[in-house]
N, C-alpha and C positions, 0 to 999 in steps of 0.2 A: 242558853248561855248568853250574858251581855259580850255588849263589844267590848265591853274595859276588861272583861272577867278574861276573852279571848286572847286581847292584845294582852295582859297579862300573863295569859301562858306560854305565850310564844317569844314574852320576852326571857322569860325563866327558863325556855325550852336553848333560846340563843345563847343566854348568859350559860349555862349549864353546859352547852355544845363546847364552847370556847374553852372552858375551863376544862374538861373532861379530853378534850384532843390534844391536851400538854401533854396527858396522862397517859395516854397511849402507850403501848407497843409494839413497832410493827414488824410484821413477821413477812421474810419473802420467805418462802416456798422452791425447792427445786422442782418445776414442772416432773408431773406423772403421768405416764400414759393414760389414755383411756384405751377400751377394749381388753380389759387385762384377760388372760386367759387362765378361766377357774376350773382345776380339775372336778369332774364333774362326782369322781370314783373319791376321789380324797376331798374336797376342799368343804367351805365350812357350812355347805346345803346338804352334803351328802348324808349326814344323821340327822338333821333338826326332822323334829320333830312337830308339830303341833300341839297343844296341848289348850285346855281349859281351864280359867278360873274360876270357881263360884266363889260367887264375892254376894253381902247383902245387895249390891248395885246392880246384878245381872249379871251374867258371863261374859268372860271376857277372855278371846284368843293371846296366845303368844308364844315364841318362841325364845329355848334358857340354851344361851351358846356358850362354851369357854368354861372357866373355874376360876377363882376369885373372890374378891370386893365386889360386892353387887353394884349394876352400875345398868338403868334403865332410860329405855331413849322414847321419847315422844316424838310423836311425828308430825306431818304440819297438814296444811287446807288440802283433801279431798285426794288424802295419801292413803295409800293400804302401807300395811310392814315391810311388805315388800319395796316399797320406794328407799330404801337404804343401801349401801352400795355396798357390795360385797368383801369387797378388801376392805374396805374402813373396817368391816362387824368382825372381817376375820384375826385385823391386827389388835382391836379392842379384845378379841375374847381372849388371845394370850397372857391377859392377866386380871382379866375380869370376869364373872358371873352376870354376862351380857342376855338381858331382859328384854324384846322387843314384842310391841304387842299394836291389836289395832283400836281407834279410838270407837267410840258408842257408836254401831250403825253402819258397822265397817265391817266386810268378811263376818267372821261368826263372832261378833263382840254385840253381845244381843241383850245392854239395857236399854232401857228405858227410850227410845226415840222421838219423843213426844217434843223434848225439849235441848236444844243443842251448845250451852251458854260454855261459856270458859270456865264459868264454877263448875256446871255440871261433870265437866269433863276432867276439872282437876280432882275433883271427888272422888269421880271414876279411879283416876291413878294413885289417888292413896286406899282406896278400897284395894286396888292388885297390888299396892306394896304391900300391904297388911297382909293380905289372901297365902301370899308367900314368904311371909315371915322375912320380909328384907330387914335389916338393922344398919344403918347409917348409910342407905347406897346414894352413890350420885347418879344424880338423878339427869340427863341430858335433852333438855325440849330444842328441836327445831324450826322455826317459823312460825306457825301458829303453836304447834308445841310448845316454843317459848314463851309464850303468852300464857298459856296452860301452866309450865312449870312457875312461874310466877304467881300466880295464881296456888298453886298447892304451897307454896313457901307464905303464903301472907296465910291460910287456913290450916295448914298442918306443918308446919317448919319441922314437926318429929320426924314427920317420913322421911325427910330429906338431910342425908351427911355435909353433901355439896352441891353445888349445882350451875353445870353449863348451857347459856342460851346460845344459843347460833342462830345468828338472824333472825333474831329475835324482833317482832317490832313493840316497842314503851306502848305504856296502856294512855289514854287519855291525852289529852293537849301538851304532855312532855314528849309525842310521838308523830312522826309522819306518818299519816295514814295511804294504802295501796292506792295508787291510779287507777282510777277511774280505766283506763285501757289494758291495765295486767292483770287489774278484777278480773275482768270479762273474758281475758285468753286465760288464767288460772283455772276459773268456771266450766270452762268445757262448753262453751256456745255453740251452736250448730256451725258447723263450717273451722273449724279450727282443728289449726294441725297440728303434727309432732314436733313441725319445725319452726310455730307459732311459741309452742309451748318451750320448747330450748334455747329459743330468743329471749326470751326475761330471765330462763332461771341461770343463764351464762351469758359470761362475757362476747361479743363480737366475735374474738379470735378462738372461741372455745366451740362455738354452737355447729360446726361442722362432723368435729369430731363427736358430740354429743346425742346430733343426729343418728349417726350409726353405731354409738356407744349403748348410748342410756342403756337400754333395756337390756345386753347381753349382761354391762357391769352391775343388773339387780341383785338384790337377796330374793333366789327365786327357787325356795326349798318345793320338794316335787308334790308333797303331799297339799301346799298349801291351795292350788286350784283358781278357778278365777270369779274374783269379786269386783263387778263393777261398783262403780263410786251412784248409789241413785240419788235422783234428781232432791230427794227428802233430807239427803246427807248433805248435799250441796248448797239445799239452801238453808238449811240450818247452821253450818256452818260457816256462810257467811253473813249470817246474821250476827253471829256471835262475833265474829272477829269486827262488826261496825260496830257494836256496843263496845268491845274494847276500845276502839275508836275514841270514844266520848265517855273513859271510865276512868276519871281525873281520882278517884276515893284510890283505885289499886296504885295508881301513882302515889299517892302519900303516903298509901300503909307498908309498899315497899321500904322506904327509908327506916322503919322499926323492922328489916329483915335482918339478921344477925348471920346470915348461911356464908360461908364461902364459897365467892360467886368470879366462872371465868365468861366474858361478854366474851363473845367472837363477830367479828363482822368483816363482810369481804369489802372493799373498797370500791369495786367492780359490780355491787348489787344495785340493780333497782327496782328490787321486790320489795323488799326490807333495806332502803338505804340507811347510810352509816349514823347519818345522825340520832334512830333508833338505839344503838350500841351506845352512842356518846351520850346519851340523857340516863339509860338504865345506869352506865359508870357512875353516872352523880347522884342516884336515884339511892341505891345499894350502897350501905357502909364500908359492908369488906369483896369490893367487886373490884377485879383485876380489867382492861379492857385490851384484848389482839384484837389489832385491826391485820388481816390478813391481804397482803397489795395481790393484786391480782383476781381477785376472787370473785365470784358472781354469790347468785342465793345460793345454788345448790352444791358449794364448795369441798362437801364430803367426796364428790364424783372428781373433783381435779385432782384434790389432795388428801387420796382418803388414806394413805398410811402417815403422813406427815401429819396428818391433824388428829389420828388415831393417838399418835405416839405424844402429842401435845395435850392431848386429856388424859390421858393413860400417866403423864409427868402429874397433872394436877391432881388427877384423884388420889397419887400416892403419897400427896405432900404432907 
């Protein structure tokens, strides 16, 4: 890319920023505990199940919570299903037919590994919409997820009714791309810790509690077992997410997206900072944008019934 091509996008990313934070909404949150305490005999691990897709693409795990609107969650860089927080899945499935599943190379989701790109991966999730006969579900990517669901909205818009990005980061030179420092604690480098890792994905005043949270508040159904992230998934997957990086075509083809689309961004992120939210806002025709005050990347964990209940409003609109 030239320097004028550059400085050009970054002027359009600015102009776009400015314009797109008029449009905002911002949502405070009444603070939620963490640690929440999930009966282990009733709550919403205690029947999932595991189950299989055969898909042309490979197999692909995942678990079908609740009853409803079908409504499937994408998950982000060098996550299994399990990284979703349990109260959020359990107040979604109260009115939804809640889909979660793990991406190529993850736990038992056993296509193709060879290659790890955001296409591949978005194919993958219209291959298990189709596998299960979804019809108009919203569809919800988180982090890299979001990148993914965008991705399946610019190739298949059929599979998609609606669709929520959460920290989301814009593809190509409308987007800030990851630090160079949250890469590498995100990555699992030798030496890095749990309190490494709760430092980027929470705010300051959060990552205490997070510490001793995180993992009790998982979706951590008994059958499902334990699947390290390997080293082939990891670097696949951030390979993919740097070619997002420099994938200025998904920037354009978005603006011909027609989906109803809710941005969420936490204001307190610096994974996915905010100005990724404020470009897809201008990016998307019919894209709503909550900016969420308070919030870090992994915002489902602070406010997972509050934000449950704010998608649960959108997908019923």
């Amino acid at each position: 890319m030239t320097l004028a091509a550059s400085l050009c996008g970054l002027t359009a990313l600015a102009t776009a920023a400015s314009a797109a934070t008029a449009h905002a909404d911002i949502q405070r949150y009444t603070p939620e505990p963490m640690c929440k305490t999930m009966d282990p005999q009733t709550g919403i691990e205690a029947t999932a199940r595991e189950q299989i897709a055969e898909t042309p693409r490979g197999q692909f795990a995942y678990y079908r919570l609740g009853q409803g609107s079908p409504l499937v969650l994408v998950t982000g860089f060098r996550a299994t299903l399990t990284e979703w927080d349990a109260a959020f899945l359990t107040e979604l499935a109260k009115h939804h037919d809640v889909i979660v599943f793990d991406n190529r190379g993850v736990g038992r989701s056993e296509a193709d590994t060879s290659t790890f790109s955001i296409d591949d991966m978005a194919r993958d999730t219209a291959a298990l919409i189709d596998a299960l006969h979804l019809q108009k579900a919203t569809v919800v990517g988180w982090s890299m997820g979001g990148a993914i669901v965008q991705q399946l909205a610019i190739d298949s818009p059929a599979s998609i009714g609606k669709m929520v990005l959460m920290s989301a980061p814009a593809p190509g030179s409308f987007g800030i791309p990851l630090s160079p420092q949250v890469e590498a604690t995100l990555s699992g480098k030798p030496g890095v810790t749990l309190a490494d890792v709760m430092g980027v994905l929470f705010p300051a005043a959060d990552v205490s509690n997070a510490e001793r949270c995180f993992k009790q508040d998982m979706f951590t159904p008994a059958d499902y077992g334990k699947h390290p992230i390997s080293s082939t998934v990891t670097a696949g997957q951030t390979e993919a997410l740097r070619n997002w990086e420099s994938n200025d075509q998904a920037g354009q083809a978005l603006r011909a997206v027609r989906i109803p689309t809710l941005v969420m961004s936490g204001n307190d992120d610096t994974v996915v900072v905010q100005k990724n939210a404020e470009a897809l806002k201008q990016l998307l025709p019919h894209a709503r944008l909550l900016v969420v005050d308070g919030a870090g990347h992994a915002m489902m964990y602070q406010y997972p019934v509050a934000l449950a209940r704010t998608i649960n409003s959108f997908a019923g609109e």
